[in-house]
PyMOL CGO cylinders between C-alpha atoms (Angstrom):
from pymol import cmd
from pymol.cgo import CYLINDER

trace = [
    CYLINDER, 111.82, 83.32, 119.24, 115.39, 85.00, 119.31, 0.3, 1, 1, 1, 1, 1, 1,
    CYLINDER, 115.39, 85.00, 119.31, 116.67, 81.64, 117.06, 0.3, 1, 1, 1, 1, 1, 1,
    CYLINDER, 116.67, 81.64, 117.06, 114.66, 82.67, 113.87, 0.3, 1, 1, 1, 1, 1, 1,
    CYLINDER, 114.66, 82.67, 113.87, 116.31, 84.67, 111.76, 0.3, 1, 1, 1, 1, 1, 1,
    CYLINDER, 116.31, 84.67, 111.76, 114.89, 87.57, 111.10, 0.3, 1, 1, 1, 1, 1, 1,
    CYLINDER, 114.89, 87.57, 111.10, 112.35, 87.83, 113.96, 0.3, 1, 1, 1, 1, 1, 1,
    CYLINDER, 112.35, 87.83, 113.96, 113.65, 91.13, 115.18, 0.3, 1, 1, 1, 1, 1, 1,
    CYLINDER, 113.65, 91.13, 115.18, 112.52, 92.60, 111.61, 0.3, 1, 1, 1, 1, 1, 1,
    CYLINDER, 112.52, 92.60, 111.61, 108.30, 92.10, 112.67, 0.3, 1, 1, 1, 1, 1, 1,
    CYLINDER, 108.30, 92.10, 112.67, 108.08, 95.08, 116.04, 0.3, 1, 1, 1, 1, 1, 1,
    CYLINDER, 108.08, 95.08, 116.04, 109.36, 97.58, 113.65, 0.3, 1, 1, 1, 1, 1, 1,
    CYLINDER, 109.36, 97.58, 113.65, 106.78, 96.69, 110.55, 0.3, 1, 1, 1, 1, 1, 1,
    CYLINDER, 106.78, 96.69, 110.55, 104.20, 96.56, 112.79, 0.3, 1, 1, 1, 1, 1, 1,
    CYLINDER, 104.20, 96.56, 112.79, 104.97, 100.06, 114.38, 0.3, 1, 1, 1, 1, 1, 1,
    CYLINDER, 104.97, 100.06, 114.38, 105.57, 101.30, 110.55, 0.3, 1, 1, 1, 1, 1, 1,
    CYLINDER, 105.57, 101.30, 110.55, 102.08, 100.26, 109.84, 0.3, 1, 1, 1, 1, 1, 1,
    CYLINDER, 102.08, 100.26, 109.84, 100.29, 101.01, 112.89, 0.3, 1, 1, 1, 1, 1, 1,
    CYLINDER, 100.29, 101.01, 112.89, 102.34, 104.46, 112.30, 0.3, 1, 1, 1, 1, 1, 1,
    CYLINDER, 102.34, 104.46, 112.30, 100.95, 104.51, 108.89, 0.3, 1, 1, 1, 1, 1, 1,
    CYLINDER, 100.95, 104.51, 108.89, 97.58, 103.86, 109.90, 0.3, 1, 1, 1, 1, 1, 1,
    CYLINDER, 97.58, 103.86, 109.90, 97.36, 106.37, 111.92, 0.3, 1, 1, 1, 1, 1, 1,
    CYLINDER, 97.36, 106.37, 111.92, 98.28, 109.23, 109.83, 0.3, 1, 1, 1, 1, 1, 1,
    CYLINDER, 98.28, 109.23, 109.83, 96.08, 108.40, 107.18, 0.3, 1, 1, 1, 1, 1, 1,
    CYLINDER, 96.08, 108.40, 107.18, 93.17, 108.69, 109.80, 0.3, 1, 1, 1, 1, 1, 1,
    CYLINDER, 93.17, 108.69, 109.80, 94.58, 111.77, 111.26, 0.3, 1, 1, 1, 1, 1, 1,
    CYLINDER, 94.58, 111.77, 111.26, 94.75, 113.30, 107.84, 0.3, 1, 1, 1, 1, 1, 1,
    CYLINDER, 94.75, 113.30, 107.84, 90.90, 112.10, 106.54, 0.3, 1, 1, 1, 1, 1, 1,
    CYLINDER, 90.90, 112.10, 106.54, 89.46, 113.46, 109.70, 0.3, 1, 1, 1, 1, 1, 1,
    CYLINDER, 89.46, 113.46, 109.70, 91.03, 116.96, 109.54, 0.3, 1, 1, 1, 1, 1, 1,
    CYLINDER, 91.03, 116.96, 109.54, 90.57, 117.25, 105.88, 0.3, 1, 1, 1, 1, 1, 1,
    CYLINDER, 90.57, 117.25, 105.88, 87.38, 115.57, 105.49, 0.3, 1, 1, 1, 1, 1, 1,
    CYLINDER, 87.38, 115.57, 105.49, 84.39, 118.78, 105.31, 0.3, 1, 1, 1, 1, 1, 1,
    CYLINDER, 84.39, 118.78, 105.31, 82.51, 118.95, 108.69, 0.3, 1, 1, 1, 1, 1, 1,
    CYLINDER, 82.51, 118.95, 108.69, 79.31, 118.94, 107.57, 0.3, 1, 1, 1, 1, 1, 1,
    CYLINDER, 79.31, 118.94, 107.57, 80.27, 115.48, 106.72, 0.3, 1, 1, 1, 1, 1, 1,
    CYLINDER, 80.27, 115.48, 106.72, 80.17, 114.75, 110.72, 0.3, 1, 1, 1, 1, 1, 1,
    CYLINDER, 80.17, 114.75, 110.72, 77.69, 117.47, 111.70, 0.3, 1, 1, 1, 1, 1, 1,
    CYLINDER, 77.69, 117.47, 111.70, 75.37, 115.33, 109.14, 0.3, 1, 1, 1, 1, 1, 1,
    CYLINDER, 75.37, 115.33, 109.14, 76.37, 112.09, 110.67, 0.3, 1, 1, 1, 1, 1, 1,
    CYLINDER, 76.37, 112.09, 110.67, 75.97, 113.01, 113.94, 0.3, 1, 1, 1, 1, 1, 1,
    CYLINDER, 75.97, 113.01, 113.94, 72.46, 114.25, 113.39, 0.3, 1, 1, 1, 1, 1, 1,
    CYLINDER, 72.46, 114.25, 113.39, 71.24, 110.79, 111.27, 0.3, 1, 1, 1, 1, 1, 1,
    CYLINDER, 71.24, 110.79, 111.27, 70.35, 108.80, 114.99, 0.3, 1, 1, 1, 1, 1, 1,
    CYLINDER, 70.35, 108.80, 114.99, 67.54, 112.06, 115.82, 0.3, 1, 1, 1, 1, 1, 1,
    CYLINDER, 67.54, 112.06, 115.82, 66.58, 112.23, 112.31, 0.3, 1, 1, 1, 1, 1, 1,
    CYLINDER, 66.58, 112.23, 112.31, 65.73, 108.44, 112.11, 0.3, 1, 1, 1, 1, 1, 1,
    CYLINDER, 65.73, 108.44, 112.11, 64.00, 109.23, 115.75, 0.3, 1, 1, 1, 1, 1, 1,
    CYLINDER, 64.00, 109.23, 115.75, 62.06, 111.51, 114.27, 0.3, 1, 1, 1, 1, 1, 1,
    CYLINDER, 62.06, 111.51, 114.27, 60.85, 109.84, 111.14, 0.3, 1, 1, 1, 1, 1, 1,
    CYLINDER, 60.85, 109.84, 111.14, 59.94, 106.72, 113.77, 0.3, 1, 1, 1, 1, 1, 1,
    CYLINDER, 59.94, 106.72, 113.77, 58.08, 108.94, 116.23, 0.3, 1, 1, 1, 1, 1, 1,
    CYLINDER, 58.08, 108.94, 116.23, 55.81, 110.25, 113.35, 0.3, 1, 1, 1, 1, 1, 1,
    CYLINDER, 55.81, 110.25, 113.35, 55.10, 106.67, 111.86, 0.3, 1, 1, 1, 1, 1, 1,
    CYLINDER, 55.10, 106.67, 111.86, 54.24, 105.43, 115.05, 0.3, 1, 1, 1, 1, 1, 1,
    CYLINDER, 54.24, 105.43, 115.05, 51.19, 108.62, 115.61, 0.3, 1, 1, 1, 1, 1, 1,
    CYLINDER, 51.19, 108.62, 115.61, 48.30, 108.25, 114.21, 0.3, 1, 1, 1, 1, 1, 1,
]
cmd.load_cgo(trace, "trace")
C-alpha cells in the first residue's frame, strides 16, 4: 500500500470527517430544545399506554 501515490493522504480525510461528524452531533444535541428528548423518551410508555387500553374491554 506504501507504492501508491498518495495513499498516505486517506487516515487524515477520514479523521477530518469522522472529526467533522462528530461535532455536528455534539452541536445538534446540545442545541437541540430538550423537550425534544424528554418527548422522545416518553413515546415507548405512551404507545404502551394507548395498547393497554385497546386491548380492555
Amino acid at each position: 500500500m506504501e507504492t501508491i501515490d498518495g495513499v498516505a493522504i486517506f487516515p487524515i480525510v477520514s479523521l477530518i470527517i469522522f472529526f467533522l461528524f462528530f461535532l455536528l452531533v455534539l452541536v445538534h444535541v446540545f442545541s437541540t430544545d430538550k423537550r425534544n428528548y424528554e418527548h422522545a423518551g416518553n413515546l415507548p410508555l405512551d404507545e404502551e399506554d394507548k395498547t393497554i387500553k385497546k386491548a380492555m374491554p
